[in-house]
Biopython code that builds the backbone (N, CA, C, O; Angstrom):
import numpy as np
from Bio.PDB.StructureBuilder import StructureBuilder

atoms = [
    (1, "UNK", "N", (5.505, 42.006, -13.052)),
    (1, "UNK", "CA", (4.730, 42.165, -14.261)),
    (1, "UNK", "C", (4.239, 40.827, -14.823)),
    (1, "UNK", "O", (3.091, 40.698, -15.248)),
    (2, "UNK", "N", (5.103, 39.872, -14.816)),
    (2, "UNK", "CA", (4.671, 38.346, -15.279)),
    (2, "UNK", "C", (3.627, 38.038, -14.500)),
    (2, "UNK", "O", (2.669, 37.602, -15.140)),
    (3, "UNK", "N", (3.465, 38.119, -13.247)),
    (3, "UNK", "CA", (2.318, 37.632, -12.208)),
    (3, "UNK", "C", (1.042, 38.702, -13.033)),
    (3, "UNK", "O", (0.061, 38.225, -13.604)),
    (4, "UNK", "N", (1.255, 39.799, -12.957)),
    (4, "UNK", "CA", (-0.088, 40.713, -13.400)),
    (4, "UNK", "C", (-0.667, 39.691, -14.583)),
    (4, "UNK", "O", (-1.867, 39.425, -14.506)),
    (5, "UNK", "N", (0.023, 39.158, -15.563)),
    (5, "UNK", "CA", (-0.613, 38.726, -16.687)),
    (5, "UNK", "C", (-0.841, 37.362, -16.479)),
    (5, "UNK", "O", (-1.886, 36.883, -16.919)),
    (6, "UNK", "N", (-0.082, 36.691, -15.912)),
    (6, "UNK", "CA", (-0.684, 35.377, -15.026)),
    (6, "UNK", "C", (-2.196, 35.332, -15.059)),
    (6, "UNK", "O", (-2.958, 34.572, -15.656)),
    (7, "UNK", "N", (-2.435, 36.429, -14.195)),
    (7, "UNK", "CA", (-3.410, 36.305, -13.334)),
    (7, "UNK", "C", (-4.686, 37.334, -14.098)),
    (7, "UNK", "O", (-5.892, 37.227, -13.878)),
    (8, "UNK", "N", (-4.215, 38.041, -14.766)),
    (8, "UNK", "CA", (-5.399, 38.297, -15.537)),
    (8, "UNK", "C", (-5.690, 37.671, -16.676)),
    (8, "UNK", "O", (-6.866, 37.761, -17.028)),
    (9, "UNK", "N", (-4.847, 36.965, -17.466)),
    (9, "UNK", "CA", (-5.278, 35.800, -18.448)),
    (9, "UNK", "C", (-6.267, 34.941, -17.582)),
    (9, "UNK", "O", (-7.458, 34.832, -17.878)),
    (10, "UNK", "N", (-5.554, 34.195, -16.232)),
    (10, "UNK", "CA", (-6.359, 33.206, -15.783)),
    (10, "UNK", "C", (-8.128, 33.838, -15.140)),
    (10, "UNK", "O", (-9.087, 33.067, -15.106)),
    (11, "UNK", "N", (-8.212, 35.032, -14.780)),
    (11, "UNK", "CA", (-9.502, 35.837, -14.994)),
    (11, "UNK", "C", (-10.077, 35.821, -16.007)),
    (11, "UNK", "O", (-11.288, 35.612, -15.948)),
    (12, "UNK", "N", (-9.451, 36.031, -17.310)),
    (12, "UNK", "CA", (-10.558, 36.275, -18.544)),
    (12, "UNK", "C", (-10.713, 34.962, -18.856)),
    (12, "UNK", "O", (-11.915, 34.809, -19.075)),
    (13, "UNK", "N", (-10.065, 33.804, -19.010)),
    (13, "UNK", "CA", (-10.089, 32.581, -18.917)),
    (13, "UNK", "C", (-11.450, 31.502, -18.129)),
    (13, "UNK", "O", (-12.082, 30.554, -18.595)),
    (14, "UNK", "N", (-11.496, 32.165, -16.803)),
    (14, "UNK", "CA", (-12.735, 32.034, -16.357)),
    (14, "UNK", "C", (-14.413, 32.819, -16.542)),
    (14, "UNK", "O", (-15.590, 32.469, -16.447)),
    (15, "UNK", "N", (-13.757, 33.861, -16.806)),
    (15, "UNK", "CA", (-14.898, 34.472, -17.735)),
    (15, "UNK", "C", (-15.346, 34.042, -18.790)),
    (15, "UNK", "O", (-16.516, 34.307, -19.069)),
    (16, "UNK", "N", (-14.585, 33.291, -19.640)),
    (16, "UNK", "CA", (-15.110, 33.386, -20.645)),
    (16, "UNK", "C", (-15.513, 31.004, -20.037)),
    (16, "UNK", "O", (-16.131, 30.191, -20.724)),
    (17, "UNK", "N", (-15.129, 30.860, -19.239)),
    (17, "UNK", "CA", (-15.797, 29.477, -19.141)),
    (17, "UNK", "C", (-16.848, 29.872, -18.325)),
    (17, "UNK", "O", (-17.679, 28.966, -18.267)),
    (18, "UNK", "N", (-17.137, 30.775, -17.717)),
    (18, "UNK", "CA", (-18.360, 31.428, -17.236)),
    (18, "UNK", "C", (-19.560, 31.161, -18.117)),
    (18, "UNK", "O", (-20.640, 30.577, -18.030)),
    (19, "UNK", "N", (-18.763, 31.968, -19.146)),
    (19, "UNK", "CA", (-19.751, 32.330, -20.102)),
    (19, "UNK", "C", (-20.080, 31.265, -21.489)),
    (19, "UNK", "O", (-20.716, 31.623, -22.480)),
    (20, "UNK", "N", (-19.670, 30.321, -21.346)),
    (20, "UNK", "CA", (-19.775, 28.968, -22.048)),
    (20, "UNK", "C", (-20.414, 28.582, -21.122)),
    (20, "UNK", "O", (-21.494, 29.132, -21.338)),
    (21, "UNK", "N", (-20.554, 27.893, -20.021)),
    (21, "UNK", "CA", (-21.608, 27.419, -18.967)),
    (21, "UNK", "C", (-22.963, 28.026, -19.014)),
    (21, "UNK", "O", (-23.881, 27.206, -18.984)),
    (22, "UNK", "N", (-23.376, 29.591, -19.098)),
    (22, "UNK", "CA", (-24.321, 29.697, -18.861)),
    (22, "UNK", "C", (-24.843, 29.578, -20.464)),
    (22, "UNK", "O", (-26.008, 29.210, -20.611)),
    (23, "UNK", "N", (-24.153, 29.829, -21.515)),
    (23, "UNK", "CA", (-24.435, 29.100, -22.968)),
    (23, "UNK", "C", (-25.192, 27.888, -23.231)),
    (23, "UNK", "O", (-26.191, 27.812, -23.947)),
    (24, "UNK", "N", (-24.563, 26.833, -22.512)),
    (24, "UNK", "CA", (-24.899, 25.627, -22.327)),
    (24, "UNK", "C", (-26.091, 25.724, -21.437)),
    (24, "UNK", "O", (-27.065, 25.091, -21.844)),
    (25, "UNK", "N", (-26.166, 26.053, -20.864)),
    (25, "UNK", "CA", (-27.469, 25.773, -19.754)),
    (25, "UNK", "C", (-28.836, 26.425, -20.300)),
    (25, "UNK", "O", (-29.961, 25.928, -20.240)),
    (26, "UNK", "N", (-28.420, 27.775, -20.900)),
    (26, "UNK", "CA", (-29.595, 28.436, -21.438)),
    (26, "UNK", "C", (-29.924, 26.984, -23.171)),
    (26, "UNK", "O", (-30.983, 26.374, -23.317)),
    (27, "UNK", "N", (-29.218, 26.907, -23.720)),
    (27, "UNK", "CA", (-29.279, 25.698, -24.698)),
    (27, "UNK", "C", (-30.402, 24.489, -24.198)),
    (27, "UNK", "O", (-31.426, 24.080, -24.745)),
    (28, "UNK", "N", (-29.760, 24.121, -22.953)),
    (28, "UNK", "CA", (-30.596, 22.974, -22.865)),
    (28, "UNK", "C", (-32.375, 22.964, -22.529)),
    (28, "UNK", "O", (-33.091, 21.962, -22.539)),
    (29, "UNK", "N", (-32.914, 24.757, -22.165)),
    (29, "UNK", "CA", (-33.878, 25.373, -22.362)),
    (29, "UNK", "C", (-34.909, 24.836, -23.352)),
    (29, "UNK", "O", (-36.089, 24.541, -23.163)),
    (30, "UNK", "N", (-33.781, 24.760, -25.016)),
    (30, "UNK", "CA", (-34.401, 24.482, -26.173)),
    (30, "UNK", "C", (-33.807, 23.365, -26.924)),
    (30, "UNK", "O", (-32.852, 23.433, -27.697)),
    (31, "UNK", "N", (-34.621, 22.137, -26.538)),
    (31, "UNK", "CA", (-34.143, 21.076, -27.003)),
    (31, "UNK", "C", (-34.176, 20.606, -28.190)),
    (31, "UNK", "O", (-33.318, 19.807, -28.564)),
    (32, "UNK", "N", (-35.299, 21.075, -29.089)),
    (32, "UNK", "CA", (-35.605, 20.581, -29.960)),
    (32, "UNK", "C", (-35.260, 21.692, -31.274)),
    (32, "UNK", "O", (-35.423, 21.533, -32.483)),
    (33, "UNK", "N", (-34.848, 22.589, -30.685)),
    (33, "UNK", "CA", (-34.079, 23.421, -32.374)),
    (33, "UNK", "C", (-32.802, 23.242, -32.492)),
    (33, "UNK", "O", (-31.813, 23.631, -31.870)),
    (34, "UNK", "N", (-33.120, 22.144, -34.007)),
    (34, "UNK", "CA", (-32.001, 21.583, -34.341)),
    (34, "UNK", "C", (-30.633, 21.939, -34.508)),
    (34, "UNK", "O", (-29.753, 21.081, -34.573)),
    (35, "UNK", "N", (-30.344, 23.512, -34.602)),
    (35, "UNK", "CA", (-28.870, 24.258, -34.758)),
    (35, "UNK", "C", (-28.709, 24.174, -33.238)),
    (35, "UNK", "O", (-27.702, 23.583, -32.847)),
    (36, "UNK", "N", (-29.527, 24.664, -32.342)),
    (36, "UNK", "CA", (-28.948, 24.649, -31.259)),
    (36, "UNK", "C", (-28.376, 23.346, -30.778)),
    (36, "UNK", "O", (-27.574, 23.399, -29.846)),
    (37, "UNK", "N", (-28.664, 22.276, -31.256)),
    (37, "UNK", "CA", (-28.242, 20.919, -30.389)),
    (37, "UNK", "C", (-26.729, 20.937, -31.285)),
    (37, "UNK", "O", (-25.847, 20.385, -30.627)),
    (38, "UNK", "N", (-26.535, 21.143, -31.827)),
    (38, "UNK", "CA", (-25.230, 20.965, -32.523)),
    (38, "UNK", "C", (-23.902, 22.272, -31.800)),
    (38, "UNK", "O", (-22.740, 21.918, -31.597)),
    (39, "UNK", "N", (-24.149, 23.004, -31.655)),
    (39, "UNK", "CA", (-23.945, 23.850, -30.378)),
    (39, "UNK", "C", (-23.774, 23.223, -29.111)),
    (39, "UNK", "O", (-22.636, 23.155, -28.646)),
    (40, "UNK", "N", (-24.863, 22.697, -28.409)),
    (40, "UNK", "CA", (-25.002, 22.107, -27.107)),
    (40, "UNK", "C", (-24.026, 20.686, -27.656)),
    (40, "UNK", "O", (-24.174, 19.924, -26.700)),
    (41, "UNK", "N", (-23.514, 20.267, -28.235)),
    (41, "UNK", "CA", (-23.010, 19.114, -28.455)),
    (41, "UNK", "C", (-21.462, 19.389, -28.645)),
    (41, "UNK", "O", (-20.591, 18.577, -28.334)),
    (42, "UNK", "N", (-21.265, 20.462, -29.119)),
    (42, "UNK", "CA", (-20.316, 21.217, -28.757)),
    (42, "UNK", "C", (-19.472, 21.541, -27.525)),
    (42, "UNK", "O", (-18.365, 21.228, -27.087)),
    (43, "UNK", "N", (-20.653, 22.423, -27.115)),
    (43, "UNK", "CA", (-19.887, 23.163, -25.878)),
    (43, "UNK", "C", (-19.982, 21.553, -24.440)),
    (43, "UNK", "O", (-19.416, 21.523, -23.347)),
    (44, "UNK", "N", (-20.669, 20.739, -24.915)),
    (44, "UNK", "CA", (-20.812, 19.565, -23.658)),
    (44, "UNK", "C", (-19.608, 19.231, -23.190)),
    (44, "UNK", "O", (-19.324, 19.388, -22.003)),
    (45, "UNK", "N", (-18.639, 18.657, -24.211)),
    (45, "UNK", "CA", (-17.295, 17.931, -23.851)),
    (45, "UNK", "C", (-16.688, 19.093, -23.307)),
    (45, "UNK", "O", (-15.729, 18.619, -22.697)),
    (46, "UNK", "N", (-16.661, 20.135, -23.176)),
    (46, "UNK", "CA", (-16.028, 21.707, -22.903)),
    (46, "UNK", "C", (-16.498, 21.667, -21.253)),
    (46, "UNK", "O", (-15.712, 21.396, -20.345)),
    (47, "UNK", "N", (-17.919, 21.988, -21.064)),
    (47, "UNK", "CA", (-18.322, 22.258, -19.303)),
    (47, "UNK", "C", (-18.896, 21.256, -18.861)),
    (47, "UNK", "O", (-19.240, 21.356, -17.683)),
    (48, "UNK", "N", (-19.248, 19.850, -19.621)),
    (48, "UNK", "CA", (-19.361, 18.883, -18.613)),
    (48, "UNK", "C", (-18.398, 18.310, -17.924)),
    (48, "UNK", "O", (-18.762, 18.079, -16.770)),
    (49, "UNK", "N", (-17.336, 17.989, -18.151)),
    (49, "UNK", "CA", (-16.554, 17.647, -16.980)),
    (49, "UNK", "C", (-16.474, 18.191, -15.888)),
    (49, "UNK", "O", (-16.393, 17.464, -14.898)),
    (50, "UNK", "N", (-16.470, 19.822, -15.711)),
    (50, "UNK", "CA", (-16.518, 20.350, -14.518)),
    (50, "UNK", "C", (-17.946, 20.778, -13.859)),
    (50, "UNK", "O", (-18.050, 21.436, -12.824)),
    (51, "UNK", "N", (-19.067, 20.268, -14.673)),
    (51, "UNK", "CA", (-20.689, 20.713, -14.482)),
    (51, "UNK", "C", (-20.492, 19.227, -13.370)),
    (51, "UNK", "O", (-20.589, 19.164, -12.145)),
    (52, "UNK", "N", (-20.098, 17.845, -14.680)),
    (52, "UNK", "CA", (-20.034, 17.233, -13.508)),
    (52, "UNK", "C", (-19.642, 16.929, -11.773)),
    (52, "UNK", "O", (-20.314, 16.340, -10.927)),
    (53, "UNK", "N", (-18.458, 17.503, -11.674)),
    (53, "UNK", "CA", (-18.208, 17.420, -10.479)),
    (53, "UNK", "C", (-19.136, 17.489, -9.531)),
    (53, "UNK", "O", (-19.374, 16.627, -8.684)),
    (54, "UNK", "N", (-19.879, 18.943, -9.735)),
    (54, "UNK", "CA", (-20.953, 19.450, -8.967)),
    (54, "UNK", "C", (-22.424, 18.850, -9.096)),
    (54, "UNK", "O", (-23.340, 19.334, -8.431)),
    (55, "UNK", "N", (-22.673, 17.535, -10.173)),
    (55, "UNK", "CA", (-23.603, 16.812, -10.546)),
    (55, "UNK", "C", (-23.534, 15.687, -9.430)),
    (55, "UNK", "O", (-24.540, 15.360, -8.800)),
    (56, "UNK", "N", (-22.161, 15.054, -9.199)),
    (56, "UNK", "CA", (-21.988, 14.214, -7.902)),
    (56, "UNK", "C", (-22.575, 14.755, -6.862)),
    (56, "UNK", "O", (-23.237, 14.079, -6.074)),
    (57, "UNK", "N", (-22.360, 16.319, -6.715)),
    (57, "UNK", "CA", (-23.054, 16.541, -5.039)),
    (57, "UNK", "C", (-24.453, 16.829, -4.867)),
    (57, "UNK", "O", (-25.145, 16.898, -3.851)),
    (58, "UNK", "N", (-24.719, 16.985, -6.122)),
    (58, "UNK", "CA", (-26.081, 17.970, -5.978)),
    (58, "UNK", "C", (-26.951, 16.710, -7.000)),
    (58, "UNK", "O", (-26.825, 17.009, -8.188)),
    (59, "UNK", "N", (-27.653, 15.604, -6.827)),
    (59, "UNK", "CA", (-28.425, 15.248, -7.951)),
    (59, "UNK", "C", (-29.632, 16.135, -8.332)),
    (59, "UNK", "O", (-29.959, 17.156, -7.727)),
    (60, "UNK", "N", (-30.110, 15.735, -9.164)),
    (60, "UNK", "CA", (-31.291, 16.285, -9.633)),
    (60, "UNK", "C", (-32.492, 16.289, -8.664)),
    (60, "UNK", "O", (-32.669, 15.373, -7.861)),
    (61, "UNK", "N", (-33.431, 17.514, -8.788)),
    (61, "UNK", "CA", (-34.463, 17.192, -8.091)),
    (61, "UNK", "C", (-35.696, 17.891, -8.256)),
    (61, "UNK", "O", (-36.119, 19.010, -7.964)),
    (62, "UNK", "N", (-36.345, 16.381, -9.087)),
    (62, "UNK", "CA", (-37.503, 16.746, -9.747)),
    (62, "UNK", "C", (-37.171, 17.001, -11.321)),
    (62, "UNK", "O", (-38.121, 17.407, -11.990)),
    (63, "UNK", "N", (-35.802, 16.788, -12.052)),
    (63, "UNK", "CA", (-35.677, 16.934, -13.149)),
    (63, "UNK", "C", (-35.315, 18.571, -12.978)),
    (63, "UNK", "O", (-35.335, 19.102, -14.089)),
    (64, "UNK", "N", (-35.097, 19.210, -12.253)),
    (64, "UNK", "CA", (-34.229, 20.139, -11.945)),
    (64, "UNK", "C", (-32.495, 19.933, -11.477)),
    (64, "UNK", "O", (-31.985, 19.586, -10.412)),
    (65, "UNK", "N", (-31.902, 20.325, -12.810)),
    (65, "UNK", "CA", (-30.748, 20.304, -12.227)),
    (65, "UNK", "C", (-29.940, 21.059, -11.361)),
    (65, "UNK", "O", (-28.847, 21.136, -11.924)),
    (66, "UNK", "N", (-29.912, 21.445, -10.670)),
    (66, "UNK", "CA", (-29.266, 22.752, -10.232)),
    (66, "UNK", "C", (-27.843, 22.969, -9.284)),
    (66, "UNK", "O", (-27.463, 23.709, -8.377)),
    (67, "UNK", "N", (-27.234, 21.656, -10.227)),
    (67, "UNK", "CA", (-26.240, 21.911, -10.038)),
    (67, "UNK", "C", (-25.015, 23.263, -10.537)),
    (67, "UNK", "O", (-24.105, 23.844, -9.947)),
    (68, "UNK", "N", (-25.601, 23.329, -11.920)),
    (68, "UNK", "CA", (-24.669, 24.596, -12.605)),
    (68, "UNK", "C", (-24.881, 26.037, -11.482)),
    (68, "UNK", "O", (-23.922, 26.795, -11.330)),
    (69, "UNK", "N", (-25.584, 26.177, -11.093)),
    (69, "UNK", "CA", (-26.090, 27.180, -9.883)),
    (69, "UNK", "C", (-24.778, 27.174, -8.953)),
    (69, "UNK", "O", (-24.039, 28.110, -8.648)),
    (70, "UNK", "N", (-24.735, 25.942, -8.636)),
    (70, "UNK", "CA", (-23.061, 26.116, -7.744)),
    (70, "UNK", "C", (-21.866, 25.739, -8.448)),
    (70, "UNK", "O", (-20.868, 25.684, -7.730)),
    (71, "UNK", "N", (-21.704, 25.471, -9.643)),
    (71, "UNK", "CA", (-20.859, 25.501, -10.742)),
    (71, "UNK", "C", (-20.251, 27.149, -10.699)),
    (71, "UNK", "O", (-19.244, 27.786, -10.389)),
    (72, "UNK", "N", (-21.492, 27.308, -11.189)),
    (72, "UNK", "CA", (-20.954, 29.005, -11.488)),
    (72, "UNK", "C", (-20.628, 29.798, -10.177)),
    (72, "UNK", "O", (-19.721, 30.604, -10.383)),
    (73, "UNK", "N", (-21.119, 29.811, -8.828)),
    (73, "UNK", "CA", (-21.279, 30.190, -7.774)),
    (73, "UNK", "C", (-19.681, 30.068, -7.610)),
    (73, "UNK", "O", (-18.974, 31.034, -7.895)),
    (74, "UNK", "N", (-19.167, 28.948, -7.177)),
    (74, "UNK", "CA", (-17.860, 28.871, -6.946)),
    (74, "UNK", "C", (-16.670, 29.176, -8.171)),
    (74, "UNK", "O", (-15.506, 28.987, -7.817)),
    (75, "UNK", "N", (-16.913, 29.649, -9.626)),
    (75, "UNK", "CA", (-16.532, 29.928, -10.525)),
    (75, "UNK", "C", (-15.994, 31.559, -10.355)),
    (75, "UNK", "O", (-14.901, 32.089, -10.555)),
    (76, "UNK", "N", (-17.424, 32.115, -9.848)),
    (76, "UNK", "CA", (-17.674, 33.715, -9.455)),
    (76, "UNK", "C", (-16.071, 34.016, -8.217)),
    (76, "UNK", "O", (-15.068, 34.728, -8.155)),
    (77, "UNK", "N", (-16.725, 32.985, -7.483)),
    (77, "UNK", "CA", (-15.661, 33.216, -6.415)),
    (77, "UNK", "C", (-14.113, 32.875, -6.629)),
    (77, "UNK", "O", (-13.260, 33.694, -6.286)),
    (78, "UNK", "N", (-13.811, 31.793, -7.135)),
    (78, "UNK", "CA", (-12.421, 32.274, -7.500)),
    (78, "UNK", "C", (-12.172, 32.996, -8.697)),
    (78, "UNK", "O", (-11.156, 32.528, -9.210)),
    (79, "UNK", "N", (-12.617, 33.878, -9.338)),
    (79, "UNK", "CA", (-12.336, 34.951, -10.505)),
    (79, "UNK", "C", (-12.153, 35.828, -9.286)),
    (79, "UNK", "O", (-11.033, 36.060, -8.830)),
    (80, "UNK", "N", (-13.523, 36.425, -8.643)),
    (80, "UNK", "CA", (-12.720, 37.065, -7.615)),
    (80, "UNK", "C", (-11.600, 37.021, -6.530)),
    (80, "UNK", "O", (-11.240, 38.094, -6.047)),
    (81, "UNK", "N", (-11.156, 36.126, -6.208)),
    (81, "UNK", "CA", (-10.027, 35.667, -5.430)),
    (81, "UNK", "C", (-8.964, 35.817, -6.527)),
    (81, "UNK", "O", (-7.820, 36.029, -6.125)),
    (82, "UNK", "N", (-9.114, 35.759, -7.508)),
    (82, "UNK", "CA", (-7.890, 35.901, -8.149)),
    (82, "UNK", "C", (-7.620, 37.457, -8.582)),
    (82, "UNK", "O", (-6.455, 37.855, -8.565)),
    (83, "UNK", "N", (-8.608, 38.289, -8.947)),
    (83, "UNK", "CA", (-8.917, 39.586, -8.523)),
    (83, "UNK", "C", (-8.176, 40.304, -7.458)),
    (83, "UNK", "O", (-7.351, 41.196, -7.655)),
    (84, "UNK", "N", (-8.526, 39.862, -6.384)),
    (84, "UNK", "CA", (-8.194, 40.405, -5.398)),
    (84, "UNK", "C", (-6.459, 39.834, -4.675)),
    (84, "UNK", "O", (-6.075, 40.309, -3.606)),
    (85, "UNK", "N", (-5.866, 39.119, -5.215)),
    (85, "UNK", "CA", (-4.377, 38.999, -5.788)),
    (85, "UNK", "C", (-3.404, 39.775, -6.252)),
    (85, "UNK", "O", (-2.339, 39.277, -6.619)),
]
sb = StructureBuilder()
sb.init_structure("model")
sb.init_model(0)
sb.init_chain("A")
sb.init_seg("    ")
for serial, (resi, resn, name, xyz) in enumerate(atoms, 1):
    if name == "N":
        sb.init_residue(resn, " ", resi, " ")
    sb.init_atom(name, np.array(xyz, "f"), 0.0, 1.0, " ", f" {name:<3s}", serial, name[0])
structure = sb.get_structure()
């Protein structure tokens, strides 16, 4: 029973940094409305550290970042791996 809740805390846990990532990303959409940057300034110290990781492999290209694309990609996949536990 301890493992069941383990492991579904650490699921909703990633869900919900799921769902702060794509927060942030849709944010940086709209740069210039001022509530939102206070938000995005927010949630930064939260998913940049781990946006970064995937910023090392993937630079920009063309002012496209697209790194969060495999941020979340491998995010998806261990929620499910832990799922399927």
């Amino acid at each position: 029973m301890p493992t069941a809740l383990v492991t579904e805390s650490l699921y909703n846990f990633l869900n919900i940094y799921l769902l702060l990532i794509f927060v942030r990303i849709l944010l940086t959409w709209f740069p210039t409305v001022e509530w939102m940057n206070q938000i995005a300034g927010f949630l930064s110290p939260i998913t940049d550290p781990y946006l970064n990781i995937f910023r090392s492999f993937i630079p920009p290209l063309g002012g496209l970042d697209l790194s969060p694309l495999l941020a979340i990609i491998v995010l998806q996949v261990v929620a499910r791996l832990i799922v399927s536990i």
